[in-house]
Steps between C-alpha positions, in 0.01 A plus 500: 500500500821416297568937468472545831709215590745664283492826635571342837750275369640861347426708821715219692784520241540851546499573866710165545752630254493898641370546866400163597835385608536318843644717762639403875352648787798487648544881558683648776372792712740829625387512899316815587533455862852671515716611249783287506407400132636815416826625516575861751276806353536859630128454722235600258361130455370371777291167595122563590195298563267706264486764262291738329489784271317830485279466184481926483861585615815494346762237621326448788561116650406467868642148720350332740719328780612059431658285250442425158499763287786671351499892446694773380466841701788734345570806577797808392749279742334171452464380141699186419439270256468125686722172354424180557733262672396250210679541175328344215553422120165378315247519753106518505371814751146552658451799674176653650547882569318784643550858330443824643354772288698633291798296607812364311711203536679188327624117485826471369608159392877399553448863653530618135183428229200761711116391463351801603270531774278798499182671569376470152085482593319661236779572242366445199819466252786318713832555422798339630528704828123338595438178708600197366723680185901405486667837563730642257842479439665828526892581268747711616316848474217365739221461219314218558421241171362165423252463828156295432239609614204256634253369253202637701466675823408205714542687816306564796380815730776629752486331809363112382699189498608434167699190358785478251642211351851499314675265310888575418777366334815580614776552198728258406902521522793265311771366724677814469227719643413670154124540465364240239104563549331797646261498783143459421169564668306204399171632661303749737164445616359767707192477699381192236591688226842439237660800495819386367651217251802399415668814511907495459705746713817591341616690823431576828220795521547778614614562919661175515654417777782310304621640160633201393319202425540181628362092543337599880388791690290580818138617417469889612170716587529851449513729809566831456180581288182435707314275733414155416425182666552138435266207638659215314795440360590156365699368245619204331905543335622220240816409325576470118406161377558287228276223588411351214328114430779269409545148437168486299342186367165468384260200423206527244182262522193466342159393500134563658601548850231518761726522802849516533627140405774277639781643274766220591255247293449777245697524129572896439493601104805680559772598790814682532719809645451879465688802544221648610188478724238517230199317366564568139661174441124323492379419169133478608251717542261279741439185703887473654707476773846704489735398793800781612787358693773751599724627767518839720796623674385674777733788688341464866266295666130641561127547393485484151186593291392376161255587259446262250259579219396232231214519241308173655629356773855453674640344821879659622693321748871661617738309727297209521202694614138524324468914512207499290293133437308503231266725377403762251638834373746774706546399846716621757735264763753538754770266612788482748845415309851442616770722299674306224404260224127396481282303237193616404214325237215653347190249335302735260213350404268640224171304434355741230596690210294770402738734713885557470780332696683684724731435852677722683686440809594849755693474813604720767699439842728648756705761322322427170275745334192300348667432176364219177696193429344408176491686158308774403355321238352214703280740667296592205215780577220397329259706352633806604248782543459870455377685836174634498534838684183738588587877519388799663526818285231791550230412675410201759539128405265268647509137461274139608745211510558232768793600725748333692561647877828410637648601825666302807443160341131577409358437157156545387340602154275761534248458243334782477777710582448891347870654398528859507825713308498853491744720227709574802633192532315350831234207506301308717284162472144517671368218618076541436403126695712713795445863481863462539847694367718194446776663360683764364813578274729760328630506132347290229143389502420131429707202336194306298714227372359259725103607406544531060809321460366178247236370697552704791389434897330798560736658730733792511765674704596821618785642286698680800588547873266335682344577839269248602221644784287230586296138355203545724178666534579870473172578718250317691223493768669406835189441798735512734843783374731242680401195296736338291502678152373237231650439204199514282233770479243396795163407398338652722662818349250445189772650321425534062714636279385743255756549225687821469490818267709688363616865454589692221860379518362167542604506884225225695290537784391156659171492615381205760173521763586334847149464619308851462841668529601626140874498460691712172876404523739674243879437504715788298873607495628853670839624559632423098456103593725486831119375701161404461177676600199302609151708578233277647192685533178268696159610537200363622257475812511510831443139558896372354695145591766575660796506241834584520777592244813269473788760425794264552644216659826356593730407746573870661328762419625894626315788588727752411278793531214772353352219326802311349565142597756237370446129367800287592753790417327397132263758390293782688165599525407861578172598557329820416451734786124531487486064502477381867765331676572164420576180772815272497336183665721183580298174304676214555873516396436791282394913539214626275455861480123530456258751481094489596215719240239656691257592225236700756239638217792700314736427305877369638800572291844323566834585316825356512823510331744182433823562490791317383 
């Protein structure tokens, strides 16, 4: 009980410390309805209400007529590059873009510092020049040098949505404009994945619109290279700060301390300032109290957000507001503030011993980046651990481990949950209670820290991009093909699952009886790892429950055409062209692409890729 209450305590520290930082939601949104965000271009980009990209044809990006989406169209008199209005310094971007095939394009921060944008589906060694890399800076003879490329190749198929999230730093200059700190890219995520990491830019990259650097800039997309379009673009720009805790005094009690006590008719052990926020001052290791009093000067007035994380438990009040009451571990609060001077007081109480102390104390706010006001060293990560990795090298990997499904603010653990990786990079988790494809992903195979670190929960995670399909029966017997599609297997289905076998490169086949109907179901890679094949072959009698095949669901789903169809502009399915035609049917708020199985004294065979 005690290690895994230390792995928690050490799971908390870490995240708190690293990625679990508060962060506003204060974001503001660039309006797609007209341009006017935007300064003058020379006509190529244009405002549409939808549009889509030719999976088989080069640079092809057809519009639809409306508002909201923002797309690029050039052409060998059109090709412009498009500036903001905005300039920014620091700033955090999110962007979700469409590319077409084989198309080429760019964000330029300050209009300077390029994170490429690119159809990079499939490429197996990214360079700089891919999706998501930092382009290169290029000297005086037009050879380009230091670019970085992207860790992986987190991107998706030509013609899907796909998100980017950057985090920049905008360098720093004296009073006399000379540059004291260069710029900085303190992080890319693309499409879930971190791409990029603290990277420092010494100089704008290469097709800058300004040589010369400088403290602000307008952000500018590429034009002249090849379609693209835009469905969100929002941002959130800061200012340098020095915030910093000041003022600090701090109050040290002690004793067996069921609840938090009336302090005023307490005694502390010890009390005094500090220069900094920190809880190395206390001399004990258990069974205390440790009050913080201090001051923040704040530049504007606003939503703030706090994180305050404490080994035990901890109450925060700013401005003479509780933001977090008491309770245990790393919690998360928001607070309105008025700029200028306000007091703040942390109570850190710590009833036990047997695991290490340890406050911290992170704040961010308008114009300022999520940022820590304590030390480094009253963070402490404790037990720090080694990740567990599991790798795919020559033949199929299969592993049994719980697994987590997330997607739109669903959780479940799959229990039984069947992970698939194949040597060219793609996986999948099968779901055997379902006869369901959960999920699939792209580069590494599983992260089994969770499952055989110490004690372990049993659980692992997929080590890459992540698609996730569907939590839900992935076929069923429907009496009536309008009925609501349940999210269990029907019992009237008298569905068993049979266990799989396996090839000789260790590639499974599922196996699973739905009344007399005998279903084999085999997932495998094709096209080097850019999509997944599933062959589901059913035979039985002539007397068969009527079942149907769940192929996807979500909000919209496309028919685009000789058997291809889209899944929220996030992943296709293409059928093969001897499987019948599927049916998009409207259930509720959602579409489901589904698919009956005739078995009629011969066997049926279904294939169908998933692609991504």
């Amino acid at each position: 009980m005690r290690k895994n209450y230390l792995l928690l305590l050490s799971l908390i520290g870490f995240f708190g410390s690293l990625w679990g930082q508060p962060s506003s939601d204060l974001y503001q949104s660039a309006d797609f309805s007209t341009l006017s965000f935007f300064k003058p271009n020379a006509g190529n980009w244009q405002i549409a209400g939808n549009a889509t990209a030719d999976l088989n044809k080069n640079e092809a990006l057809n519009t639809e007529p409306g508002q909201g989406i923002l797309v690029n169209l050039p052409n060998d008199k059109q090709k412009s590059n498009l500036f903001t209005v905005m300039e920014h310094g620091d700033i955090d971007l999110d962007v979700e873009f469409m590319m077409a095939k084989h198309s080429n394009s760019g964000i330029y921060l300050m209009g300077r510092y390029e994170i490429q944008l690119l159809d990079s589906w499939g490429n197996k060694n990214p360079r700089y020049g891919d999706v998501g890399g930092i382009y290169a800076r290029r000297d005086e003879n037009g050879r380009d040098y230091q670019g970085n490329a992207p860790r992986s190749n987190a991107s998706k198929a030509p013609g899907l949505w796909q998100n980017m999230h950057i985090e920049f730093q905008a360098p720093r200059f004296d009073a006399l404009g000379h540059k004291i700190q260069n710029a900085k890219v303190i992080k890319v995520i693309l499409n879930g994945t971190v791409v990029q990491e603290n990277v420092e830019l010494t100089g704008p990259t290469g097709g800058p619109a300004f040589a010369e650097e400088g403290p602000k800039g307008p952000i500018m997309i590429q034009g002249d290279h090849g379609p693209v379009a835009f469905r969100h673009l929002r941002y959130k720009l800061y200012e340098p700060s020095d915030l910093k805790a000041e003022k600090l005094t701090y109050s040290l009690y002690t004793g067996q301390f069921n609840q938090l006590p009336d302090l005023t008719k307490e005694k502390p052990i010890s009390s005094g300032s500090m220069e900094s926020l920190t809880q190395e001052v206390v001399t004990e290791n258990e069974k205390f109290i440790y009050v913080v009093k201090g001051e923040l000067d704040l530049p504007a007035s606003g939503a703030y957000a706090f994180d305050l994380s404490v080994r035990g438990n901890g109450v925060l009040k700013v401005g003479g507001k509780t933001v977090l009451d008491y309770g245990w571990g790393d919690r998360k609060g928001t607070v309105e503030l008025e700029a200028g001077k306000q007091p703040f007081e942390i109570i850190y109480h710590k009833p036990d011993g047997w695991y290490p102390n340890g406050l911290g104390l992170f704040i961010s706010g308008p114009g300022i980046r999520t940022k820590a006001l304590h030390t480094l060293s009253s963070l402490p990560l404790s037990n720090p651990e080694n990740p567990i990795y599991i790798s795919v090298e020559n033949e199929t990997r299969i592993t049994r481990c719980f697994m987590d499904y997330r997607s739109e603010g669903k959780n479940r653990r799959i229990v039984h949950a069947i992970s698939v990786g194949f040597p060219e990079g793609t996986s999948f988790t099968y779901d055997p209670d379902r006869a369901n494809l959960v999920q699939v992903w792209k580069g590494d195979y599983l992260n089994a820290t969770p499952m055989w670190n110490d004690r372990g929960n049993g659980s692992s995670r997929p080590n890459g991009t992540l698609v996730p399909l569907q939590d839900r029966a992935g076929m069923n017997v429907l009496t009536n093909p309008d009925a609501a599609w349940p999210e269990e297997i029907a019992e009237l289905s008298q569905y068993h699952f049979k266990g799989y076998t396996v090839d000789e490169n260790n590639n499974p086949t599922f196996h699973y009886l739905f009344g007399q109907t005998t279903f084999t179901d085999k997932v495998s890679a094709e096209d080097g790892g850019k999509s997944l094949l599933r062959e589901i072959k059913a035979s039985g009698s002539d007397t068969q429950l009527p079942t149907f095949l769940l192929l996807g669901s979500g909000e919209k789903i496309k028919d685009l055409g000789n058997q291809l169809y889209s899944v929220d502009d996030h992943f296709y399915i293409r059928l093969n062209s001897k499987t019948p035609k599927a049916e998009i049917r409207t259930s509720g708020v959602e579409q489901q692409l589904i698919l009956p199985i005739q078995v009629k004294g011969k066997e049926v065979a279904i294939s169908y890729s998933i692609i991504w």
